[in-house]
Backbone as CSV, one residue per row, in Angstrom:
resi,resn,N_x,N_y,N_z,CA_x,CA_y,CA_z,C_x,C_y,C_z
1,UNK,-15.850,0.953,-26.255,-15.252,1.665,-25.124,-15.220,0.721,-23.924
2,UNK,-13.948,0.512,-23.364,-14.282,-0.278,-22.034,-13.641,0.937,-20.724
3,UNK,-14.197,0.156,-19.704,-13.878,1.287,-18.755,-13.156,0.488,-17.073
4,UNK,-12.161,0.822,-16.787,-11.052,0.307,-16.053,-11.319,0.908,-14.466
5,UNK,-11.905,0.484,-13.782,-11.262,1.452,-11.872,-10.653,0.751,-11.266
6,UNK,-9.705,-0.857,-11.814,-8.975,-1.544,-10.836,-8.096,-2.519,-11.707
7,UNK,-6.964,-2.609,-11.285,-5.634,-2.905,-11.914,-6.102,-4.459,-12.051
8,UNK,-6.814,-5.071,-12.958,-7.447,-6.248,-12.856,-6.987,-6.740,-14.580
9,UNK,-5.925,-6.098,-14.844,-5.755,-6.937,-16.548,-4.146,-7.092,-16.370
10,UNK,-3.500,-7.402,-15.578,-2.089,-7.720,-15.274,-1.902,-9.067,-14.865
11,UNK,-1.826,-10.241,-15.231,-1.826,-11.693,-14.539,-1.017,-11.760,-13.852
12,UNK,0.682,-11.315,-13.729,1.590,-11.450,-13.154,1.194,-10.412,-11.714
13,UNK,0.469,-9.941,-11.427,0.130,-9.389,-10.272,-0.673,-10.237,-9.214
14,UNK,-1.084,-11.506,-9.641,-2.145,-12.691,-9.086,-1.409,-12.554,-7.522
15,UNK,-0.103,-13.036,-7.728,0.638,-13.224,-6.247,0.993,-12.015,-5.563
16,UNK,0.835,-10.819,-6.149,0.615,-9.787,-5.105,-0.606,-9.437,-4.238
17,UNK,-1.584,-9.870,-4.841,-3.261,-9.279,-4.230,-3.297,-10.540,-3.004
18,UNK,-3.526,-9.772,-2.155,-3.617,-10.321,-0.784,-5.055,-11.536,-0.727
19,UNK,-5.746,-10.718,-0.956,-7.135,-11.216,-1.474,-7.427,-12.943,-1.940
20,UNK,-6.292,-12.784,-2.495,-6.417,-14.056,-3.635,-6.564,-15.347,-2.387
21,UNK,-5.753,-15.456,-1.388,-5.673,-16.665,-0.598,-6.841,-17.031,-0.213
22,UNK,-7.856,-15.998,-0.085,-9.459,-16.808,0.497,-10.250,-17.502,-0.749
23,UNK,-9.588,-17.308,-1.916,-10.359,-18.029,-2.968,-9.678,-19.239,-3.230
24,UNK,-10.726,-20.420,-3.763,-10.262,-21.646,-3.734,-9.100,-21.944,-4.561
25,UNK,-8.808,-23.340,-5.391,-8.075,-23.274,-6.728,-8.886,-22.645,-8.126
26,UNK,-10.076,-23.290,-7.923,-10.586,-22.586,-9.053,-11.254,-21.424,-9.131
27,UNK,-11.570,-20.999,-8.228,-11.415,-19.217,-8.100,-10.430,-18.620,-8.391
28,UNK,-9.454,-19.304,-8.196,-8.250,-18.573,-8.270,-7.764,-18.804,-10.054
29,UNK,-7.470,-19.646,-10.177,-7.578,-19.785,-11.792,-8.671,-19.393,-12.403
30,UNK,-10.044,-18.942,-12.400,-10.823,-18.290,-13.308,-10.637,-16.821,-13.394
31,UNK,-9.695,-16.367,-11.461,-9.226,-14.747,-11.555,-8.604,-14.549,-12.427
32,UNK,-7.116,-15.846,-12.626,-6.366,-15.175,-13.772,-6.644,-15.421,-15.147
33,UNK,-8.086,-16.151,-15.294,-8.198,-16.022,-16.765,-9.221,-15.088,-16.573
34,UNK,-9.615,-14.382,-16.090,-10.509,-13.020,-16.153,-9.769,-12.080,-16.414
35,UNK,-8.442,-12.075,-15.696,-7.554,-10.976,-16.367,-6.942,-11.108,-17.466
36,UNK,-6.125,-12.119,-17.697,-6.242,-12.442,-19.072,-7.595,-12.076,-20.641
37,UNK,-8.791,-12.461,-19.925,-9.780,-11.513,-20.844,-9.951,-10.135,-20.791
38,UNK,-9.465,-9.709,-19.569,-9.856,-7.954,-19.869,-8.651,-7.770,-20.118
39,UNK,-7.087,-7.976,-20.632,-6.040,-7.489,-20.861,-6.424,-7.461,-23.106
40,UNK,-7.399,-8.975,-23.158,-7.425,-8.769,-24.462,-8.835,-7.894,-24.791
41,UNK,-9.595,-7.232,-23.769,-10.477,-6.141,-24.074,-9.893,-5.058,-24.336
42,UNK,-9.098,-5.320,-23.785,-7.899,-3.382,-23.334,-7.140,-3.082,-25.439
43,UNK,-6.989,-4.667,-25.183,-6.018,-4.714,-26.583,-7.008,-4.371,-27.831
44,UNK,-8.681,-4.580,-27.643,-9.303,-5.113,-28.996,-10.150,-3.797,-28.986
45,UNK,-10.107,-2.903,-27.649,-10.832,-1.713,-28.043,-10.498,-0.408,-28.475
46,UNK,-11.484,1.188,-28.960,-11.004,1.852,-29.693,-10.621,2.785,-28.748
47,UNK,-11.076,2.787,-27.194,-10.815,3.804,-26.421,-11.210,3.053,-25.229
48,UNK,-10.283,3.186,-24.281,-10.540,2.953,-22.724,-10.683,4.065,-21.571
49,UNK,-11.247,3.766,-20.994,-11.522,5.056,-19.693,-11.235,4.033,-18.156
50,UNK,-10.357,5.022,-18.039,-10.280,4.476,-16.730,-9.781,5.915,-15.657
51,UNK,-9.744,5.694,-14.441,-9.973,6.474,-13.388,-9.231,7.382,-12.596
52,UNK,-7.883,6.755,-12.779,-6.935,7.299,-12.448,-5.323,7.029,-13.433
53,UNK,-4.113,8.199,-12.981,-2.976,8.733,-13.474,-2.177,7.001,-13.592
54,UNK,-2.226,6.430,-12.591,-1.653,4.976,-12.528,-2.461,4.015,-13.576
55,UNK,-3.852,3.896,-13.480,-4.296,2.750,-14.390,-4.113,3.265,-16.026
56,UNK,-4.034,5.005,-16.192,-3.336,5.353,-17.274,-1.794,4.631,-17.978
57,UNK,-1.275,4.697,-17.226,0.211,4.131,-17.551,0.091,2.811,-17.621
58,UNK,-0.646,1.935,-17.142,-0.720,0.359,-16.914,-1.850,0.227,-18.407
59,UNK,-2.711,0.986,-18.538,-3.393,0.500,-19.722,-2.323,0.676,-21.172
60,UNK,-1.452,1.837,-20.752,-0.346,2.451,-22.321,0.117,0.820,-22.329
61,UNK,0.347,-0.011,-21.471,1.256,-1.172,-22.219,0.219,-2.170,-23.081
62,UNK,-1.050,-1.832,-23.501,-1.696,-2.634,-24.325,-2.473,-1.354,-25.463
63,UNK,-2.723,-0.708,-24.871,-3.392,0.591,-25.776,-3.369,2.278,-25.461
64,UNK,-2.881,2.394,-26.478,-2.789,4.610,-25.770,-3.885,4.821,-26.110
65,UNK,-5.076,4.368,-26.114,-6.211,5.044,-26.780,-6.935,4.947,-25.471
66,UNK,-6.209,5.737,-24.220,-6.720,5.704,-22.975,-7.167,7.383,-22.568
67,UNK,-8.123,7.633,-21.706,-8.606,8.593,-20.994,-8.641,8.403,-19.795
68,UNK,-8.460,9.585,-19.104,-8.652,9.344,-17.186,-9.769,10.447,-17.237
69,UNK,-10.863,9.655,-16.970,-12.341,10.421,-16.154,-12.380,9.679,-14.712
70,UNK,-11.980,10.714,-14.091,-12.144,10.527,-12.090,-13.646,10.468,-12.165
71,UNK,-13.271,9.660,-10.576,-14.620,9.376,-10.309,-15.450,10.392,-9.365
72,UNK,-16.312,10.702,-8.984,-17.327,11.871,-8.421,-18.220,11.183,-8.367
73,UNK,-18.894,11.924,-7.396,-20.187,11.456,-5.910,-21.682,11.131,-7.410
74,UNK,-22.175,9.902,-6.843,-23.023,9.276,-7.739,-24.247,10.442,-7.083
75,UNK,-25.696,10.787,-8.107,-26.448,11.324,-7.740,-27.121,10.753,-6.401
76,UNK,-27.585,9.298,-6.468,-28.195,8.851,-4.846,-27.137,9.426,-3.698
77,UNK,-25.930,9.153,-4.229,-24.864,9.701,-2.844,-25.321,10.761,-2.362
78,UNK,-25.188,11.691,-2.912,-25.642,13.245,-3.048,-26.505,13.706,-2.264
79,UNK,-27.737,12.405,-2.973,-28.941,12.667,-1.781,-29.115,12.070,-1.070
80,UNK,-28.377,10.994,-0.517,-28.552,10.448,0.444,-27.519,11.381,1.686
81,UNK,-26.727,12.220,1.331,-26.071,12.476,2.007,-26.767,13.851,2.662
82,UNK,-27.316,14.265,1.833,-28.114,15.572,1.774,-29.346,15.701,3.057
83,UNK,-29.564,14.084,3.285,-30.861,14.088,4.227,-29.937,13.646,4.891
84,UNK,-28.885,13.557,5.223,-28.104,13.374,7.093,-28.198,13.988,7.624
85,UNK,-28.674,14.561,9.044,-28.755,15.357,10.033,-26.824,15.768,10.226
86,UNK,-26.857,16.383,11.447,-25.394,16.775,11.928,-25.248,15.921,12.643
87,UNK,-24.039,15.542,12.908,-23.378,14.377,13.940,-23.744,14.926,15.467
88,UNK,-24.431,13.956,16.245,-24.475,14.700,17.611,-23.570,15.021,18.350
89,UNK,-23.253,16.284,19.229,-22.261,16.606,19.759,-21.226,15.384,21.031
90,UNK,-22.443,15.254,21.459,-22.083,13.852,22.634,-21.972,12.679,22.209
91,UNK,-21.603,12.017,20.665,-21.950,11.211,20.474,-20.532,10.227,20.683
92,UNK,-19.520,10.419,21.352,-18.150,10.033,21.479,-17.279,10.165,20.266
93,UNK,-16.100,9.544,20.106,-15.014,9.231,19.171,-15.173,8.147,18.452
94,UNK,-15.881,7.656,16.900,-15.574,6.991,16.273,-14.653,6.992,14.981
95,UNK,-14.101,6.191,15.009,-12.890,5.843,13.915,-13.438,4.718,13.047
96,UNK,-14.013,4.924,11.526,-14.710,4.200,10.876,-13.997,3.248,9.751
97,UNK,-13.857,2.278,9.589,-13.145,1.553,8.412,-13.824,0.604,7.643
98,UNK,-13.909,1.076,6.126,-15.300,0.308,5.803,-14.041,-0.317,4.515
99,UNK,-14.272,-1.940,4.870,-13.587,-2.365,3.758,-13.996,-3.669,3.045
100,UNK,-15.612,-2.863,2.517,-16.329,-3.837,2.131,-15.814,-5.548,1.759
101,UNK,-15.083,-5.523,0.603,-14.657,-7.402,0.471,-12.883,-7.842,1.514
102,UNK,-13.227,-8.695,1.907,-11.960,-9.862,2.035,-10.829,-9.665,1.712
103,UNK,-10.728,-8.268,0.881,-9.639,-8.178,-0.467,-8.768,-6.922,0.598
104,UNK,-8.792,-6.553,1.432,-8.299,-5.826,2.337,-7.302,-5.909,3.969
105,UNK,-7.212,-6.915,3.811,-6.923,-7.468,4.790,-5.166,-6.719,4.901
106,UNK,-4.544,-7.395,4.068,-3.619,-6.112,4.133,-3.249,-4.987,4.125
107,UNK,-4.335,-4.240,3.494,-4.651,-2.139,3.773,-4.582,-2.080,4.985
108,UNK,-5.698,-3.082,5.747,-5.626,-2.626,7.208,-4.617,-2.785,7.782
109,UNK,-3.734,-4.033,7.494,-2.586,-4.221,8.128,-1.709,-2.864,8.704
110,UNK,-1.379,-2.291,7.431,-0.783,-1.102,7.278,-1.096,-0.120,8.855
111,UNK,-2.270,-0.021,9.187,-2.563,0.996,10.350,-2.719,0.489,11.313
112,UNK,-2.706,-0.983,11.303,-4.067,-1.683,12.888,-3.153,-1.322,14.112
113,UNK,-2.016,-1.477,14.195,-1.040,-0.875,15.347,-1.224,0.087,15.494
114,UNK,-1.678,1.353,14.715,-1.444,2.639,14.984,-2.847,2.917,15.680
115,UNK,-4.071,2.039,14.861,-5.484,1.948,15.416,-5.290,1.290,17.096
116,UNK,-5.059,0.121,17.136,-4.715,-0.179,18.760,-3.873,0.458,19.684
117,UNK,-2.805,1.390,19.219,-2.165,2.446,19.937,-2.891,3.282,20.139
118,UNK,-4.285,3.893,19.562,-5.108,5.095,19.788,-6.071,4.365,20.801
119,UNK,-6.383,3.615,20.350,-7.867,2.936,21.305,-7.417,2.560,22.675
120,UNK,-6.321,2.366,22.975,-5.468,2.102,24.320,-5.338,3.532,25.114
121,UNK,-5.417,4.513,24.474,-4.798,5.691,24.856,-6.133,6.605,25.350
122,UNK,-6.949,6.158,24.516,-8.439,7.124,24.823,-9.310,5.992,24.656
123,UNK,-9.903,6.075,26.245,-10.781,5.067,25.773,-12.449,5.155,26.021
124,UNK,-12.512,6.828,25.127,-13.717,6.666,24.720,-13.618,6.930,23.185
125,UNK,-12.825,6.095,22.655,-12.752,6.122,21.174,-12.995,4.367,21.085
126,UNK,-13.718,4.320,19.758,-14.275,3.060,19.512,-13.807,3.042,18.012
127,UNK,-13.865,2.121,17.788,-13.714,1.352,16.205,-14.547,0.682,15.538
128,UNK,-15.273,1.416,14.480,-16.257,0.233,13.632,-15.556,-0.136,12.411
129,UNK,-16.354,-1.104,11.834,-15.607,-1.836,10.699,-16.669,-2.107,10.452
130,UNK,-17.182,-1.647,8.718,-17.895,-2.177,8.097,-17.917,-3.051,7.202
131,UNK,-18.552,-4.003,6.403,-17.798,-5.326,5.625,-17.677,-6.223,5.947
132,UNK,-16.998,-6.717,5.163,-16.031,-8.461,5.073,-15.223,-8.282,6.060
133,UNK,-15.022,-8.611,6.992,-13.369,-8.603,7.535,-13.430,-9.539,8.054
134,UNK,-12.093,-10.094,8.596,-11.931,-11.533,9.356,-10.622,-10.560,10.455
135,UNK,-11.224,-10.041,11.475,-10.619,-9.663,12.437,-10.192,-10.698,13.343
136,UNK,-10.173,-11.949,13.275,-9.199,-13.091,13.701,-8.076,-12.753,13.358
137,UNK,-7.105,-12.096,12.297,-5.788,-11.823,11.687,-5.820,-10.250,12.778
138,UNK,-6.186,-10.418,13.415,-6.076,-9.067,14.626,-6.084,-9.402,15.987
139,UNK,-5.509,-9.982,16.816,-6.071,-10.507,17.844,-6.118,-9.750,18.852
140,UNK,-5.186,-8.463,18.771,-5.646,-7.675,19.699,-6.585,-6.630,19.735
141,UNK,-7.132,-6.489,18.751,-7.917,-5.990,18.020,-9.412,-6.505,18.324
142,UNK,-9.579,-7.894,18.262,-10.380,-8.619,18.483,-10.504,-8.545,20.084
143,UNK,-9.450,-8.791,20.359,-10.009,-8.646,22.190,-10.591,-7.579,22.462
144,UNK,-10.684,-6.543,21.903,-10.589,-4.966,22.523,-12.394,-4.766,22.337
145,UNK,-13.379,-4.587,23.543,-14.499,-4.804,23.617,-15.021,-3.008,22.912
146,UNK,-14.174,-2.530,22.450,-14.245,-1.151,21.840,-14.537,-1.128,19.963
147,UNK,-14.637,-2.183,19.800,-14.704,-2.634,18.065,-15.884,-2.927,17.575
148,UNK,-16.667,-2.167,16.921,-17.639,-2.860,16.644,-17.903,-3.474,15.107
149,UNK,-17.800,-4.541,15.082,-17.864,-5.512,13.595,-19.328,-5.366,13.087
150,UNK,-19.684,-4.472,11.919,-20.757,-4.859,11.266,-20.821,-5.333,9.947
151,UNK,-21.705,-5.733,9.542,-21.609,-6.359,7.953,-21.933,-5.246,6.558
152,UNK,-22.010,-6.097,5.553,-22.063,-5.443,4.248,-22.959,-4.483,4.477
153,UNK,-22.887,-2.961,3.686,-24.540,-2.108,3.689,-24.546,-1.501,2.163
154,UNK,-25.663,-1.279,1.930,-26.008,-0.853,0.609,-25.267,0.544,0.931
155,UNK,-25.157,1.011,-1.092,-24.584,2.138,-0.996,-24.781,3.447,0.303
156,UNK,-26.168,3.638,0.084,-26.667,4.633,0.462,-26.508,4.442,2.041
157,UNK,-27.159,3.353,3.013,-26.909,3.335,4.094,-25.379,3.327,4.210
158,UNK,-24.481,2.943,3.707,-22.858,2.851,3.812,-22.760,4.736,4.291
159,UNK,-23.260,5.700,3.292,-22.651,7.002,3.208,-23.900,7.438,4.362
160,UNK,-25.056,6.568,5.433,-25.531,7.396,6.544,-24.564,6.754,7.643
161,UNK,-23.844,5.493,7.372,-22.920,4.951,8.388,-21.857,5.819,8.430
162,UNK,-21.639,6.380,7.521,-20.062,7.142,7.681,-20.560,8.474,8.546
163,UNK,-21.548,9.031,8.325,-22.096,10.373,9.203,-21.537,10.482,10.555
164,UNK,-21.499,8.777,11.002,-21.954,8.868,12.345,-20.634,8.538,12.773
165,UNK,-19.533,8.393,12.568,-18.167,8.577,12.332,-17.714,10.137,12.991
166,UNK,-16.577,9.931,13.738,-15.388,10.989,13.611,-14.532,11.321,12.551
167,UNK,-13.805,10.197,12.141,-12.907,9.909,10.693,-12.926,9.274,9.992
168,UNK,-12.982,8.683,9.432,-12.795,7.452,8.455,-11.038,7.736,8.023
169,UNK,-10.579,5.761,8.309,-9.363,5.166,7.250,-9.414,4.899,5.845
170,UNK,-8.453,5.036,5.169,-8.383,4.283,3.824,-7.252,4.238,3.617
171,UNK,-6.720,3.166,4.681,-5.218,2.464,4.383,-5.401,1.742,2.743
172,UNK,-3.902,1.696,2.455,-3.777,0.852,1.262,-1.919,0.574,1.172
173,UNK,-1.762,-0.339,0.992,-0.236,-1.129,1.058,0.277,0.235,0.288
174,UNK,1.445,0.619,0.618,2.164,1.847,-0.577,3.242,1.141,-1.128
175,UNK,3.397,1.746,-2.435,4.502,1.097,-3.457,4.165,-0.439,-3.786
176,UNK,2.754,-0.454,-3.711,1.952,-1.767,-4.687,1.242,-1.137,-5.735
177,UNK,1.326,-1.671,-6.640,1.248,-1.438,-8.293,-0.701,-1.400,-8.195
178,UNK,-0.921,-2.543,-7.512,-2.342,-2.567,-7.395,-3.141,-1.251,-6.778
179,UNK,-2.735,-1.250,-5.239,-3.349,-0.238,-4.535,-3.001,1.071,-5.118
180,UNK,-1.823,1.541,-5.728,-1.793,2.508,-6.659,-2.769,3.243,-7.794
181,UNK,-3.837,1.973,-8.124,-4.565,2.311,-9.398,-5.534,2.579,-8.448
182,UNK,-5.647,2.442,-7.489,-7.068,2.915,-6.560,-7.760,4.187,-6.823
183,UNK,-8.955,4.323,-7.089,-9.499,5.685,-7.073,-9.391,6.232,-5.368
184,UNK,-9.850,7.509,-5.439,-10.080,8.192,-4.513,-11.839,8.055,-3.829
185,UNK,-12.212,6.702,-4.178,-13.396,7.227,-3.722,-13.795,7.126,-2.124
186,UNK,-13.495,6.453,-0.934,-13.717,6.662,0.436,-13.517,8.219,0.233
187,UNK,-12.747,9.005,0.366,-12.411,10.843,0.081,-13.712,11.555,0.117
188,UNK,-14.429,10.395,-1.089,-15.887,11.255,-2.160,-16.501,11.172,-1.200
189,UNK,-16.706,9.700,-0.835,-18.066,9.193,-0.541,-17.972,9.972,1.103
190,UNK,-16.985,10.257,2.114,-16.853,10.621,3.623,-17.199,12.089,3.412
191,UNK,-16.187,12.882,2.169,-16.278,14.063,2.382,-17.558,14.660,2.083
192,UNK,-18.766,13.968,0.939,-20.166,14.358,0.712,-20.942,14.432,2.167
193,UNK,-20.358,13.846,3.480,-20.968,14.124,4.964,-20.160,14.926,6.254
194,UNK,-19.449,15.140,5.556,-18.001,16.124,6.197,-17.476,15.457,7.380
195,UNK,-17.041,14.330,6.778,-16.488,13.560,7.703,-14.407,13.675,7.211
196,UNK,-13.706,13.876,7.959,-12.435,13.508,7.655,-11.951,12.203,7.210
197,UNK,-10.759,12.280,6.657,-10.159,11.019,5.714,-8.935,10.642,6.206
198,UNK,-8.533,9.740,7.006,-7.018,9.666,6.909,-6.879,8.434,6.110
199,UNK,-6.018,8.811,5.279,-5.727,7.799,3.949,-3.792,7.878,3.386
200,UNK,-3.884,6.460,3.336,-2.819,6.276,2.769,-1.986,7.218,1.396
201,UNK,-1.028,7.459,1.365,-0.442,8.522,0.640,-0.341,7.693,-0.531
202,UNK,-1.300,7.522,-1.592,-0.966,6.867,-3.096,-1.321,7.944,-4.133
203,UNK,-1.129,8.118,-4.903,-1.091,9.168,-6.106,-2.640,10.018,-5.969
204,UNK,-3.770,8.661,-5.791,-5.042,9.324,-6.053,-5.620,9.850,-5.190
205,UNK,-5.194,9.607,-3.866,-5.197,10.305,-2.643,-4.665,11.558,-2.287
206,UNK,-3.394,11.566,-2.784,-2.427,13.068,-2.894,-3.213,14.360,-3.769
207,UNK,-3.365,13.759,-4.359,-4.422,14.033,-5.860,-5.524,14.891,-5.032
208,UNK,-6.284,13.775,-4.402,-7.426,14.616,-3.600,-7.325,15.651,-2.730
């Protein structure tokens, strides 16, 4: 049984993933022979599982011996979410975007105008960003003393960071083959603290 949550067995997709430019040459050539090996896992096994309606159709071109089991809130989530207090009433407007790896840089693209049109407009709304990011490819963004850049967090602190949030983003490029196979999980992981989602309109999102 192998099990699929990201459009990672297509080689001819190398030059779509945004991602790819921060890896060297040979990062970049061991990506596409990694996909190349999981395209011949897809081919050599008796059943695949993967996550969503899109990586369904992308696995039929090597094997129908596919299943879609969605993904749902891991037990630590659960309880980690379970011991969050309530968001304090006074605590201002945050707008949260957690996009853990490098590999995002274009999701955000998609909103950052619409994000710097809000933060201009009210300005007791702030912006965190959790992760990888290289907010240099933002420069106005970067100027704006309303942003706050933090780094990687383990699962569990990730879902007490989102608490403390107004909304959370989950931009994703639309009508890319990749961001298409995306699960729904920012949705899981925000809505286990009743935080809102504004997210890009892709199948698994609509879905949610």
């Amino acid at each position: 049984i192998s099990d699929f949550d990201d459009l990672v067995f297509r080689p001819s997709l190398i030059k779509k993933i945004d991602g790819i430019r921060f890896l060297n040459d040979q990062e970049r050539r061991e990506y596409g022979e990694g996909m190349l090996l999981y395209r011949e896992q897809i081919q050599q096994s008796d059943q695949i599982w993967v996550t969503t309606k899109h990586l369904m159709t992308e696995v039929k071109r090597y094997n129908h011996n596919v299943t879609q089991i969605r993904n749902y809130p891991l037990a630590e989530a659960r309880k980690t979410a379970a011991s969050v207090g309530s968001r304090p009433q006074n605590s201002g407007f945050t707008v949260g975007y957690y996009s853990g790896t490098l590999t995002h840089q274009a999701d955000f693209r998609t909103c950052s105008k619409g994000i710097l049109k809000f933060l201009n407009k009210y300005e007791e709304a702030k912006l965190r960003i959790v992760g990888k990011f290289d907010i240099s490819e933002f420069p106005e963004l970067a100027k704006c003393p309303r942003v706050d850049m933090q780094g990687m967090l383990s699962y569990p602190n990730m879902i007490r960071n989102m608490a403390e949030c107004s909304v959370i983003l989950a931009p994703l490029e639309i009508d890319d083959e990749f961001c298409e196979s995306k699960s729904e999980l920012k949705f899981l992981d925000a809505a286990l603290v009743n935080i809102p989602v504004i997210a890009s309109a892709t199948g698994a999102f609509k879905e949610a």
